[in-house]
C-alpha positions as CSV (number, residue, x, y, z in Angstrom):
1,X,-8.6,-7.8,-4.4
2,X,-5.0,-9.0,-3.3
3,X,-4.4,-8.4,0.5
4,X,-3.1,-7.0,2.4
5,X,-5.1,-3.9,0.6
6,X,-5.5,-0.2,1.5
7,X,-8.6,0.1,3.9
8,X,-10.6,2.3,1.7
9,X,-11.1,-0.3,-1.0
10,X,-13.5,-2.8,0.0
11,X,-15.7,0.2,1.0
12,X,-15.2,1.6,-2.5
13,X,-16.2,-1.6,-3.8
14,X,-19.4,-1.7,-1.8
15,X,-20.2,1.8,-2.6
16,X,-20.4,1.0,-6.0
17,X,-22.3,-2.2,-5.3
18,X,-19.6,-4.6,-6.0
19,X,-18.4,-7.5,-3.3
20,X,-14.6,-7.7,-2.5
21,X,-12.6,-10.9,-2.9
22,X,-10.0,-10.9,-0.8
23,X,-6.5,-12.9,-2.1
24,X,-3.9,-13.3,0.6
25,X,-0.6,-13.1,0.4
26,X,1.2,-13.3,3.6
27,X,4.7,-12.0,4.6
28,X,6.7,-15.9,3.1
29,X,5.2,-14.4,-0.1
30,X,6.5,-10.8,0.9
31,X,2.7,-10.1,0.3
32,X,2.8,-10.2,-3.5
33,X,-0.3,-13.0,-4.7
34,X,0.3,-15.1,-7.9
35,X,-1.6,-15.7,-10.8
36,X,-2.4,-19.0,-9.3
37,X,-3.9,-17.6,-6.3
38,X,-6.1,-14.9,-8.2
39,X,-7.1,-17.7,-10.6
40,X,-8.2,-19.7,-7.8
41,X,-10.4,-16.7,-7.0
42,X,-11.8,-15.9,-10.1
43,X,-15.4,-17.1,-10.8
44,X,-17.8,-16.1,-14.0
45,X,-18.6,-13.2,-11.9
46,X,-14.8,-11.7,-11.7
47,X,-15.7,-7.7,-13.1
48,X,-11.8,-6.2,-11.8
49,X,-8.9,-6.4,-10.1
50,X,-7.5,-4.2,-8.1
51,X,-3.6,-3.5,-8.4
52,X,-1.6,-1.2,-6.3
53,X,2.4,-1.6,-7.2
54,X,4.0,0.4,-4.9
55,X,1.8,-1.5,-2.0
56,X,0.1,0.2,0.5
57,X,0.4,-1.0,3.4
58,X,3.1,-3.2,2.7
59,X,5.9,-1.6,0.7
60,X,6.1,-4.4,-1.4
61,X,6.3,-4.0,-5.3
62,X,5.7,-6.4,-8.1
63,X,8.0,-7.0,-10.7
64,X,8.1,-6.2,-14.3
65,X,7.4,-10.6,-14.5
66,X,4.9,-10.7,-12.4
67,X,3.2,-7.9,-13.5
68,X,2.8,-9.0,-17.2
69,X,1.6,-12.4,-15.7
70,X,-1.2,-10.7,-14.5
71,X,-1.8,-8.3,-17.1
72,X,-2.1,-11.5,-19.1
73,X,-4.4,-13.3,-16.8
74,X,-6.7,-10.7,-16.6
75,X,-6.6,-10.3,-20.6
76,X,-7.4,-13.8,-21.3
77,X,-10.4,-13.6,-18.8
78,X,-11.7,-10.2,-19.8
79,X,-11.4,-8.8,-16.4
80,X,-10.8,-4.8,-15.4
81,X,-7.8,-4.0,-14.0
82,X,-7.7,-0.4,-11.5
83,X,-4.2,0.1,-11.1
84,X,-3.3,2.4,-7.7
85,X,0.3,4.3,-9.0
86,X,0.4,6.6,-6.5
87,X,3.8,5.1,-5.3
88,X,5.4,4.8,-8.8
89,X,8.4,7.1,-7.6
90,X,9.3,5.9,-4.7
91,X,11.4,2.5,-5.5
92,X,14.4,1.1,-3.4
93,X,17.0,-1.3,-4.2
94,X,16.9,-1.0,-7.8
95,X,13.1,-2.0,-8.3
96,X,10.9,-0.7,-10.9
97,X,6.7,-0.5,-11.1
98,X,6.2,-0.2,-14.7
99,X,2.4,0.3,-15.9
100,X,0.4,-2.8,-16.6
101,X,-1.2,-1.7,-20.0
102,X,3.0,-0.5,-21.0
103,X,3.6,-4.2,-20.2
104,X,0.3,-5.7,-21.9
105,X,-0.8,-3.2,-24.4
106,X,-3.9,-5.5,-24.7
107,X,-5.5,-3.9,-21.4
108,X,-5.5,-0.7,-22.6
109,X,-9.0,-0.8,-23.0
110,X,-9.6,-2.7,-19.9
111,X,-7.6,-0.5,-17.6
112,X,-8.1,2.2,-15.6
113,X,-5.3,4.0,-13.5
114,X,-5.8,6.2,-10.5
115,X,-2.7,8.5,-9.3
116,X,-1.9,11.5,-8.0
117,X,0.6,14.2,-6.5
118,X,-0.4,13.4,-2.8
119,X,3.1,10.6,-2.0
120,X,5.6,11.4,-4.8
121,X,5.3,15.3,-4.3
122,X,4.6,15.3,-0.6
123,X,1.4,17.2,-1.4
124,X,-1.0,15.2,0.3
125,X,-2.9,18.1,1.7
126,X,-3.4,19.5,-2.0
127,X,-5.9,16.9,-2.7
128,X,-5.3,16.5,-6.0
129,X,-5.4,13.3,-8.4
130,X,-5.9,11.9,-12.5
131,X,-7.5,9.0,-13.6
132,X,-6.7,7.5,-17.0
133,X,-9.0,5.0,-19.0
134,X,-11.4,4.2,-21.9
135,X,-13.0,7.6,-22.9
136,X,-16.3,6.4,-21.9
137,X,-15.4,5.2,-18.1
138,X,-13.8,8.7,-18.0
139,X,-16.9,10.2,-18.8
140,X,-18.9,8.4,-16.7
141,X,-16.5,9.1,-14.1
142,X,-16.6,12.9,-14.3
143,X,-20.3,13.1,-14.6
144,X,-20.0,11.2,-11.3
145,X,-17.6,13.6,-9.4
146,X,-19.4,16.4,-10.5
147,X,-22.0,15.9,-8.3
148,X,-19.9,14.9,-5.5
149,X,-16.9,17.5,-5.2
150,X,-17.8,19.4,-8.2
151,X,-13.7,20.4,-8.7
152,X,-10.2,20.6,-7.4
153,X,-9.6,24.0,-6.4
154,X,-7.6,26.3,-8.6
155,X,-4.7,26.6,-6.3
156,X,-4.7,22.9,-6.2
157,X,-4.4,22.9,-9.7
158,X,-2.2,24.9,-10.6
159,X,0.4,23.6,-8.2
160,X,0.1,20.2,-9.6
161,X,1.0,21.3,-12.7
162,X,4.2,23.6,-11.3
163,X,4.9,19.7,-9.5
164,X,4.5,17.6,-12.4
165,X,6.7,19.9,-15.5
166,X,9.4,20.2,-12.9
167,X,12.1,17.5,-12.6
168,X,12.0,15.1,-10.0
169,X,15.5,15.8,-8.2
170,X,13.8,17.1,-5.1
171,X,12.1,13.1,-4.8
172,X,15.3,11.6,-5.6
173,X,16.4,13.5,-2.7
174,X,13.6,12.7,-0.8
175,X,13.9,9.2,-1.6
176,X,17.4,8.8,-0.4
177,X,16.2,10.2,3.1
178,X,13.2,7.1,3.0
179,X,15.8,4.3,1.7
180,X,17.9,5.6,5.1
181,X,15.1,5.1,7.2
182,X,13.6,2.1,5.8
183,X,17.0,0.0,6.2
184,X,17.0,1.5,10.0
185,X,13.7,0.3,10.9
186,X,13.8,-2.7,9.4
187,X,16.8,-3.9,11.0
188,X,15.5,-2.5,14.4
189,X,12.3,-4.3,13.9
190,X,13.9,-7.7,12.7
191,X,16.1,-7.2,16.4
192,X,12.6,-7.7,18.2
193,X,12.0,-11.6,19.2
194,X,8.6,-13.2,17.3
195,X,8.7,-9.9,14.9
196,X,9.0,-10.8,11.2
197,X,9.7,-7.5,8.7
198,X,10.3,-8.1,5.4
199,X,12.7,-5.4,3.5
200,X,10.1,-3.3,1.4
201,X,11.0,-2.0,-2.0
202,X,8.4,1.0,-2.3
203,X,6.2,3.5,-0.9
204,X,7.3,4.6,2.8
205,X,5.7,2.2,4.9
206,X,6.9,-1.3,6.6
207,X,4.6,-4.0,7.7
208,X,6.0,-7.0,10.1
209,X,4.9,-10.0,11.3
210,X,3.6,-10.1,14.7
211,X,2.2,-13.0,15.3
212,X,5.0,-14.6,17.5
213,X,4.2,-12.1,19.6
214,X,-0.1,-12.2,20.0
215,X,-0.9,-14.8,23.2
216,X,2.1,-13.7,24.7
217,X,2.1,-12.0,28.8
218,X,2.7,-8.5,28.3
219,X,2.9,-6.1,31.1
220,X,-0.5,-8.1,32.7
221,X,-1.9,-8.1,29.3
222,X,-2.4,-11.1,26.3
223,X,-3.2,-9.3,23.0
224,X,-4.6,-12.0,20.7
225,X,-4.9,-9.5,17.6
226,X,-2.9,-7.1,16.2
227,X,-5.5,-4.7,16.7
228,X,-4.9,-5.3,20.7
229,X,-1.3,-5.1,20.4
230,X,-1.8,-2.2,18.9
231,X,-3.9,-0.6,21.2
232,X,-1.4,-2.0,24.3
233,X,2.0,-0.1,21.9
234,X,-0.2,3.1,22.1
235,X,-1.2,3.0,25.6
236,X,2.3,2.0,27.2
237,X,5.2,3.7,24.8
238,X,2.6,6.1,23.0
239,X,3.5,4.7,19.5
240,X,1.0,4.7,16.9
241,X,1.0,1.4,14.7
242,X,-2.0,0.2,12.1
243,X,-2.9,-3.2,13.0
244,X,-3.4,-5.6,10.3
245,X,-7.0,-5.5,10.8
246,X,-7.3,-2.5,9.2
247,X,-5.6,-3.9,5.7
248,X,-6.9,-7.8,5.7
249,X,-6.2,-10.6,8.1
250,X,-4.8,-9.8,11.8
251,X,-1.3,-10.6,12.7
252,X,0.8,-7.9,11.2
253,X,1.2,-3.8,11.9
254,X,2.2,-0.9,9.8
255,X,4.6,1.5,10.5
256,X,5.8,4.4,8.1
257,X,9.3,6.0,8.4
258,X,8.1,9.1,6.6
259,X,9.3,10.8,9.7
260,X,12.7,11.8,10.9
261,X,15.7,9.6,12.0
262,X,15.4,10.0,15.5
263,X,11.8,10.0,15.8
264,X,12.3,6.3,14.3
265,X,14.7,5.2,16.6
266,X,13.0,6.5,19.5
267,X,9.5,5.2,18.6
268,X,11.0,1.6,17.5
269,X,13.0,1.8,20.8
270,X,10.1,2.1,22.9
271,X,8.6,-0.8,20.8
272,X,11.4,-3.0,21.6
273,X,11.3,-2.8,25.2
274,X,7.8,-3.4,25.2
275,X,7.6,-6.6,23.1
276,X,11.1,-7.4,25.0
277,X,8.9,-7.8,28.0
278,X,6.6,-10.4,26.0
279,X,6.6,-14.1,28.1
């Protein structure tokens, strides 16, 4: 499971009996692991992989290179790859997230994608998602769900479809709003001292680097975690961050710009002054 990872997938994992493997790739590697690193991982008991391109919680997106590499790494060892494309849509500075079985037509059979309407269509309240895969796993998979939700409303339904035969001019629009705000809080966190923020190239989320700040005096205070830093943003400026903790290894926080300019620069500006105080 390459970190930093969305929180609910290790406990996914463990529902279904399985035990994550966490691979780490820090912010020097804008969070993207290599085939060395997952090979390094893998033992005879490596079932899956999972693969989220748009990342969550980093922003970060694999290439079209580095996705085949691992498309072919996982063929030669006969591991299952779940592919997260929930962020397919939203790309930035020309990059693209291409499907792993398009790139390695090989792992068709050994693939299974999970998407939905939730990030591309701002529907997130719909609840509505697809899973494509071998027709068995699919049927496995709805037997499943049947006994847990039973169905996706009706409504739901039928305003995914309305979403999905429509064109998608209303998220290219969208998406030049999130490019705007990306570049502006990215250079307003990279203004901070001991704050590192890579420039993401997906979904709508950033995630920097704070460990020059952690050990640091602030306002009578030391965080040593990001989770404490976090807690110490919230309770002085009332700015809400994610602390790394909550994606893989402490030291980093996640912030989304899916919200308005000014909301940005008054929420990164209260941010600033506080870690400006750090000694």
């Amino acid at each position: 499971m390459p970190a930093p990872y969305w929180t609910t997938y290790p406990e996914c994992i463990a529902l279904a009996g399985g035990k994550s493997v966490e691979v780490f790739a820090d912010e020097t590697q804008n969070y993207l692991v290599t085939v060395e690193q997952l090979e390094a991982a893998r033992t005879p008991k490596t079932k899956a992989i999972l693969f989220c391109s748009p990342s969550n919680p980093t922003g970060s997106v694999y290439s079209p290179e580095q996705v085949k590499a691992i498309g072919e790494w996982a063929l030669a060892h006969g591991i299952w790859v779940i592919s997260d494309e929930i962020y397919e849509h939203l790309l930035y500075d020309g990059a693209t997230a291409p499907s792993l079985p398009v790139l390695v037509p090989g792992m068709a059979d050994k693939t299974i994608i999970v998407n939905g309407v939730a990030k591309t269509y701002a529907m997130t309240g719909w609840r509505v998602g697809w899973m494509i895969g071998p027709k068995d796993v699919i049927k496995a998979a709805t037997n499943l769900q049947s006994h847990l939700t039973s169905n996706v409303s009706n409504i739901s339904q039928r305003a995914a479809i309305a979403a999905l035969e429509g064109d998608l001019s209303a998220v290219h629009e969208m998406g030049v709003a999130f490019d705007r705000r990306r570049k502006l809080m990215v250079k307003m966190l990279n203004e901070i001292p001991g704050v590192s923020c890579p420039t993401p190239t997906g979904a709508f989320y950033v995630y920097p680097s704070v460990k020059g700040i952690l050990g640091k005096d602030i306002r009578g205070k030391r965080p040593q975690t990001s989770a404490e830093l976090a807690t110490l943003i919230l309770e002085e400026v009332e700015v809400a961050a994610v602390p790394g903790e909550a994606f893989g290894p402490s030291g980093y926080l996640r912030f989304s710009y899916a919200t308005s300019d000014e909301d940005i620069v008054e929420g990164i500006t209260r941010v600033a002054k506080l870690l400006g105080e750090a000694k």
